[in-house]
C-alpha positions in Angstrom: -34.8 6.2 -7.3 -33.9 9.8 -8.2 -34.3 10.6 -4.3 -31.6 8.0 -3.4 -29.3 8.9 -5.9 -29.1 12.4 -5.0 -29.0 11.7 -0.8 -26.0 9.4 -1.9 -24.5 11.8 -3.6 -25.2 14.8 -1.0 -23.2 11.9 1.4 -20.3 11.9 -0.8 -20.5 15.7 -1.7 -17.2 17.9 0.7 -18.5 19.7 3.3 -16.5 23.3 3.7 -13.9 22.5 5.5 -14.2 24.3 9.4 -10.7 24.6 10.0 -8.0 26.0 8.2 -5.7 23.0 6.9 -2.5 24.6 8.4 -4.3 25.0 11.9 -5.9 21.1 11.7 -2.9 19.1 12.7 0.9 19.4 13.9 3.2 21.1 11.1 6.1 20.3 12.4 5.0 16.5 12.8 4.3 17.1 8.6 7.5 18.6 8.3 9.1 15.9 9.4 7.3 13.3 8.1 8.6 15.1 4.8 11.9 15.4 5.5 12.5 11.8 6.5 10.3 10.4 3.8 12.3 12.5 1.4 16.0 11.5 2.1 14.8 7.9 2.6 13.4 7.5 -1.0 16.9 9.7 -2.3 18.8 6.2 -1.1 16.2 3.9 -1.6 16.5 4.3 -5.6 20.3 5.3 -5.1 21.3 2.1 -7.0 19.8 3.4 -10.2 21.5 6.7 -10.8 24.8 4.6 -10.2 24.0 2.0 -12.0 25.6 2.6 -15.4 28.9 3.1 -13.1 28.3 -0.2 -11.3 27.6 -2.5 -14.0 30.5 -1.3 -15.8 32.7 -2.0 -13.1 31.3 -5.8 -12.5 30.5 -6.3 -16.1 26.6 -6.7 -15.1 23.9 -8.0 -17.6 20.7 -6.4 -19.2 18.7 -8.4 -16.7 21.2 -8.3 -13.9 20.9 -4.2 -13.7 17.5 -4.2 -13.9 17.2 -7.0 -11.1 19.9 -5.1 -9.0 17.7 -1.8 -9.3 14.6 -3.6 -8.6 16.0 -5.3 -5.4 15.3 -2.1 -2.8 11.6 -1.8 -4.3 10.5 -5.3 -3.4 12.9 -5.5 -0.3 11.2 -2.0 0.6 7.8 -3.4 -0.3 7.9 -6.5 2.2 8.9 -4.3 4.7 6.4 -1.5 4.4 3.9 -4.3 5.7 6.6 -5.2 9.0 6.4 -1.1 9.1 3.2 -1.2 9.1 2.8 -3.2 11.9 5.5 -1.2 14.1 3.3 1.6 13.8 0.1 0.6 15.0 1.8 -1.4 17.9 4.8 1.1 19.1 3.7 3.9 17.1 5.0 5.7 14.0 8.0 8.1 15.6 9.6 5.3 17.1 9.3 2.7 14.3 10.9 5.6 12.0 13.7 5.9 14.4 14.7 2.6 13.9 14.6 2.3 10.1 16.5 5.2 9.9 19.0 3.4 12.2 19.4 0.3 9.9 19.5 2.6 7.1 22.3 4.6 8.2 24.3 1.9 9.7 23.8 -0.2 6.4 25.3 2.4 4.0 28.0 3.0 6.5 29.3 -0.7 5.8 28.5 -1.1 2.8 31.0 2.2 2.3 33.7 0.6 4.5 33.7 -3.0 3.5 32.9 -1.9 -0.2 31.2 -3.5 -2.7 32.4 -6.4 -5.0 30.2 -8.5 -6.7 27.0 -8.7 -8.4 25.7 -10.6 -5.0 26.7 -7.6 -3.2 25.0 -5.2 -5.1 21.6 -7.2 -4.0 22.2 -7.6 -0.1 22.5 -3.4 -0.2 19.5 -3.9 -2.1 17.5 -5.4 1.2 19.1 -3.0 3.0 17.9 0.1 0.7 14.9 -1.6 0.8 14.4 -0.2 4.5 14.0 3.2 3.3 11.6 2.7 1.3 9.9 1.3 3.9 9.6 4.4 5.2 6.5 5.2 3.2 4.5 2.6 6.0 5.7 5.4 8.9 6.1 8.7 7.4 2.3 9.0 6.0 0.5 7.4 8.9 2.6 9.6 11.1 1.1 13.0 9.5 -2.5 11.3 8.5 -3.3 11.0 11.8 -3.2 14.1 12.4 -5.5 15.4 10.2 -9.3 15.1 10.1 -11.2 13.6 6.7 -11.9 16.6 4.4 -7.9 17.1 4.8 -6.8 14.1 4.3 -5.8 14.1 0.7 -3.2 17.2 1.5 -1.8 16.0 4.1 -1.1 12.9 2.7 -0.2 14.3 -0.5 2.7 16.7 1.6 3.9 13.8 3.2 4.3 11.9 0.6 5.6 14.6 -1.7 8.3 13.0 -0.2 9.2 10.7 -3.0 11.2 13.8 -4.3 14.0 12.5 -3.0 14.4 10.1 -6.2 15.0 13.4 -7.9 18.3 14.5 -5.4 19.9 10.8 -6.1 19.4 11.7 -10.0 20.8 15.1 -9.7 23.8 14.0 -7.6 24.4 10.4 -7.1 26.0 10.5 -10.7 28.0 14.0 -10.1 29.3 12.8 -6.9 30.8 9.1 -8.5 32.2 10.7 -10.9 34.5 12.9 -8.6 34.6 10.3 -5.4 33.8 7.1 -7.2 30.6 5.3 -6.8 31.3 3.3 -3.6 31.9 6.7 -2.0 28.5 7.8 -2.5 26.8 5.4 -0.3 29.4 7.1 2.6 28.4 10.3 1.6 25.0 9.8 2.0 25.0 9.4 5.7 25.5 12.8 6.3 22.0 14.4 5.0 20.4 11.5 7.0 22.5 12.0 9.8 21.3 15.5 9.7 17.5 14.5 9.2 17.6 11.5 11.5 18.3 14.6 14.1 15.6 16.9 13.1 13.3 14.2 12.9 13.7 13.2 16.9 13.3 16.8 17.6 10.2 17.4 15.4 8.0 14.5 14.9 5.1 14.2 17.6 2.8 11.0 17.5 -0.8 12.0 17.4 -3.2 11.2 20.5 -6.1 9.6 18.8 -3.2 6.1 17.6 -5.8 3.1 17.8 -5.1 0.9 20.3 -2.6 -2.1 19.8 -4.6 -5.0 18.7 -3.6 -8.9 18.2 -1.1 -9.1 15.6 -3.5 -11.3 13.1 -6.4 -8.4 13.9 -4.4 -6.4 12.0 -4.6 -8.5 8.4 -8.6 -8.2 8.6 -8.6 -5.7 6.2 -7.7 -8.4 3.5 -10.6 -9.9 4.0 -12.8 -6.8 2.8 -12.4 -6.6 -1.6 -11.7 -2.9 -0.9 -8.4 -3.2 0.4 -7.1 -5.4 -3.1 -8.8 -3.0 -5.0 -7.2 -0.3 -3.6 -3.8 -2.2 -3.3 -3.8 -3.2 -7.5 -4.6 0.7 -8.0 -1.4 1.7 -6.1 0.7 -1.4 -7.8 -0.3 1.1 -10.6 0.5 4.5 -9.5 3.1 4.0 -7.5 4.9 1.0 -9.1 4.6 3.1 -12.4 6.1 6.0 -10.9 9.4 4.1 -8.9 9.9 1.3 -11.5 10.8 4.3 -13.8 12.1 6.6 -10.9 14.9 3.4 -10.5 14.9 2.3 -14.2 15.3 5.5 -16.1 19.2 6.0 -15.8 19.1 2.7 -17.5 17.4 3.8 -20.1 19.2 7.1 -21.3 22.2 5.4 -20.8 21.8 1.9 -23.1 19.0 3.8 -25.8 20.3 6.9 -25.9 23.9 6.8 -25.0 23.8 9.4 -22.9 26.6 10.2 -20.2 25.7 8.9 -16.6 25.5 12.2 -15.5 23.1 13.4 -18.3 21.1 10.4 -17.5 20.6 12.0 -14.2 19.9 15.3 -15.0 17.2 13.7 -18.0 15.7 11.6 -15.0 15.7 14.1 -12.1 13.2 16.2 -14.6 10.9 13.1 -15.0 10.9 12.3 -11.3 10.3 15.8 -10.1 7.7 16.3 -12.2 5.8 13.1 -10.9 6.6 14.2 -7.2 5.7 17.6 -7.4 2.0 17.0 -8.4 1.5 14.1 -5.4 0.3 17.2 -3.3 -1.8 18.2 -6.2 -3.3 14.7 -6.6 -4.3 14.6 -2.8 -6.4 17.9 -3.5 -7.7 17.3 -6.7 -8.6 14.2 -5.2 -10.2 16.0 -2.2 -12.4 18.3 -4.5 -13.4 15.6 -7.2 -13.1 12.4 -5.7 -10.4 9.9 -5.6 -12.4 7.6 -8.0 -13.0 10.1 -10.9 -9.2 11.6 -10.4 -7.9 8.1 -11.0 -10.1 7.1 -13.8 -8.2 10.4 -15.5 -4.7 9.1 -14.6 -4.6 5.9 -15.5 -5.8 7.0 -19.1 -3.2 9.7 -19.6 -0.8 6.9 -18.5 -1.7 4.6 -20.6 -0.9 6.7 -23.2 1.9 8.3 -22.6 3.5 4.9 -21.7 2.7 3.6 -25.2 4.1 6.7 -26.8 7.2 5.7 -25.0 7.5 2.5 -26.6 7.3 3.6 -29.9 9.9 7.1 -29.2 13.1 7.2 -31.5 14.1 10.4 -30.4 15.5 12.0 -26.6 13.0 14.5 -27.1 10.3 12.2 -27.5 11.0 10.1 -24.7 11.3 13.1 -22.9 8.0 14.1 -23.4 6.0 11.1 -22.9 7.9 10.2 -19.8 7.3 13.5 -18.1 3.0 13.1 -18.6 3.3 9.4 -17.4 5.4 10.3 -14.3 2.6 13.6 -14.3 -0.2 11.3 -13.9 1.5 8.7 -12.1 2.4 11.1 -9.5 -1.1 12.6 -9.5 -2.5 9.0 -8.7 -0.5 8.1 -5.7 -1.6 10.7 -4.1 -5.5 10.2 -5.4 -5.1 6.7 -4.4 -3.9 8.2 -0.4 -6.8 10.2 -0.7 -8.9 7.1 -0.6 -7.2 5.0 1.8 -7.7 6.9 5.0 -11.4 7.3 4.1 -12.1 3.3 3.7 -9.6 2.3 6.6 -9.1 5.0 9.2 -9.1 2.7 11.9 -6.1 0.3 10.5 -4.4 3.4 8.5 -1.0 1.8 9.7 -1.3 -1.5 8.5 -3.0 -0.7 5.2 -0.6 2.2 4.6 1.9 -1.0 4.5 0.0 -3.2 2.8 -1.2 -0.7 -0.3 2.7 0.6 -0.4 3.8 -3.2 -0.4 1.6 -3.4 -3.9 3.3 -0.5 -4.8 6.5 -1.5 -4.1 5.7 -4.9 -5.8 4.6 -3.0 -9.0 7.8 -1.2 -9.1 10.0 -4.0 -8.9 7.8 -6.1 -12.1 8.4 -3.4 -13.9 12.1 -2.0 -13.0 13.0 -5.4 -13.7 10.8 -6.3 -16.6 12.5 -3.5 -18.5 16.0 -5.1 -17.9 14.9 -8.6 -19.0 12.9 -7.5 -22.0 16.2 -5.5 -23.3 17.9 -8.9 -22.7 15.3 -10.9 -24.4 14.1 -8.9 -27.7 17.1 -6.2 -27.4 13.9 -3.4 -27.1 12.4 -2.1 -24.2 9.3 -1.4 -25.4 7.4 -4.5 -24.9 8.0 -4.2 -20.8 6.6 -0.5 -21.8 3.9 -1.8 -23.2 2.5 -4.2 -20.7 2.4 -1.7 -17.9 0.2 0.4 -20.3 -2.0 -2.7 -20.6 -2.1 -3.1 -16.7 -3.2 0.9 -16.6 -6.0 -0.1 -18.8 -6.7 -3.0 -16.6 -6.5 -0.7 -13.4 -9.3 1.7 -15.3 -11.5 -0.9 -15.2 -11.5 -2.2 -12.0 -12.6 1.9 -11.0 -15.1 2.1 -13.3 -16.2 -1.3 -11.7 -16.1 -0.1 -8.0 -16.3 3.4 -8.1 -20.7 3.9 -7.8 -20.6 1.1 -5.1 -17.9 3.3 -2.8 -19.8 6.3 -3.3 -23.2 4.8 -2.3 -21.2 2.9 1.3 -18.7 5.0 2.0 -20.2 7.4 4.1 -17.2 9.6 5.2 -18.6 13.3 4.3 -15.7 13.7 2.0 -15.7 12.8 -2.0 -15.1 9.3 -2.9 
């Protein structure tokens, strides 16, 4: 028994890598992937920074703001699985091509036409919601570049991405203020504009794409328990880490009373801090394994979302939310470090499908926060529940992790 635990764990042990990771793939490919990724999650989660301005101006509800912020994150989560599909049948450049089309086009309406009503505020919602879509393209258009014992930086750089929530905090609420918040969503064609360019000149599609199956080949992952598994650890991670990306502004502004604008700045830190260490999450992932790296995140998140339920001070808050969106940010990218290993073949598909539970985790909890203010006048009990599902999501690793480590036989640390 000894024997076979230590060949198993020889299997799983990362071999020293034989190429540099900077010589492995195409930069500018991962530079792009960046870039696009980036300005696409700044306007996916633009509705939160503005949304103390636009539910003053429509006179919106507790629940309606947090369903209005929540719309783009379950618009964007249905429609990482159609990405998904895009890429493995016309291939990730293209498919990113045309989502950044919609995008652009959809903001330059809503701008023009302006918007009215609470209704309103929900159709740019679907619309947003193709940006963060963007998550099914951008990482499967740099993983595939990369071979295994690299995989968890270069999905970790791609999707370092998510940053872009951190440029909507810092000046979404700057730029209403001075324009007025309708203008914003004009003003945000422009970057895109500009990155929609550099992308087209940049991005390269890699020359080992699978080939284009049948479209109902493509869901045969969901018949293999290791693609939930791994889709309830990202509801998690990345549903954590968006739901409070879009919620926060929220927050500062009805517990706190803070300014919108100091909302921002307060939520910008929070964000960057959980997009920064994505990168970091890949690698530590890389060196330790994706199993044992979540294990430590979902503790530390647990905790630190707790301790934000029971804050009564800024500073407090502060604190607590900058170690959950730390650890959060540390397990999307563990999580990515796992995905390519499992399911290298359908890395398109399940790229959609585990960012559609992501997506779908965000918008329970961006909009469980508004609806538990409603309800109890607190937002601590929606605070409190995700904890619990962190706890759940502990589990289900401990659970799984010694039967990935004894299949999985990639070379690289499970």
């Amino acid at each position: 028994m000894a024997t076979a635990y230590w060949d198993r764990e020889a299997l799983n042990a990362a071999p020293a890598p034989t190429t540099s990771f900077w010589k492995a793939g195409h930069a500018p490919t991962l530079v792009a992937a960046f870039l696009y990724f980036d300005l696409a999650f700044m306007v996916w989660v633009l509705l939160g920074p503005l949304a103390p301005m636009i539910s003053k101006t429509l006179a919106l509800t507790p629940a309606e703001k947090g369903l209005m912020v929540a719309t783009p994150t379950l618009a964007g989560a249905l429609l990482r699985v159609v990405n998904g599909l895009l890429v493995d049948r016309i291939g990730p450049k293209l498919s990113g091509a045309i989502s950044q089309i919609i995008v652009i086009a959809g903001l330059f309406t809503a701008w023009v036409a302006g918007i009215d009503s609470f209704g309103g505020t929900l159709a740019l919602g679907v619309i947003l919601g193709f940006a963060g879509a963007s998550f099914a393209i951008a990482l499967p258009l740099a993983s595939r570049w990369y071979p295994p014992e690299h995989q968890g930086k270069a999905m970790g750089l791609a999707g370092m991405g998510n940053s872009g929530t951190v440029l909507a905090s810092l000046f979404a609420p700057v730029l209403a203020k001075i324009f007025g918040w309708n203008a914003v969503l004009g003003l945000a064609c422009i970057p895109l504009a500009i990155v929609f360019i550099l992308y087209m000149i940049m991005a390269k599609d890699a020359p080992n794409a699978p080939a284009p199956k049948k479209i109902v080949e493509y869901f045969e992952p969901l018949k293999r328990a290791d693609a939930w598994w791994l889709m309830a650890f990202y509801a998690v991670t990345f549903g954590g880490f968006v739901g409070l990306a879009a919620s926060l502004p929220i927050y500062f502004t009805d517990q706190f009373g803070l300014t919108p604008i100091v909302a921002g700045y307060c939520t910008a830190g929070c964000v960057f801090a959980g997009s920064l260490v994505r990168p970091m999450g890949g690698a530590l992932a890389d060196r330790i394994g994706g199993s044992k790296a979540l294990m430590i995140v979902y503790v530390v998140a647990a905790i630190a979302l707790a301790g934000v339920s029971q804050a009564t001070t800024l500073a407090a808050a502060l604190a607590c939310f900058v170690v959950a969106m730390l650890a959060l940010g540390t397990g999307n990218g563990s999580v990515f470090q796992l995905v390519p290993q499992r399911f290298q073949a359908e890395i398109g598909i399940m790229t959609g499908l585990v960012g559609m539970a992501g997506g779908i985790g965000g918008f329970y909890l961006a909009s469980s926060l508004g609806l538990a203010k409603q309800l109890t006048g607190s937002f601590a009990p929606g605070f409190l529940i995700f904890a619990g599902l962190a706890i759940i999501a502990l589990l289900g690793v401990v659970l799984v992790k010694a039967k990935w480590r004894a299949t999985w036989k990639t070379g690289a640390r499970i």
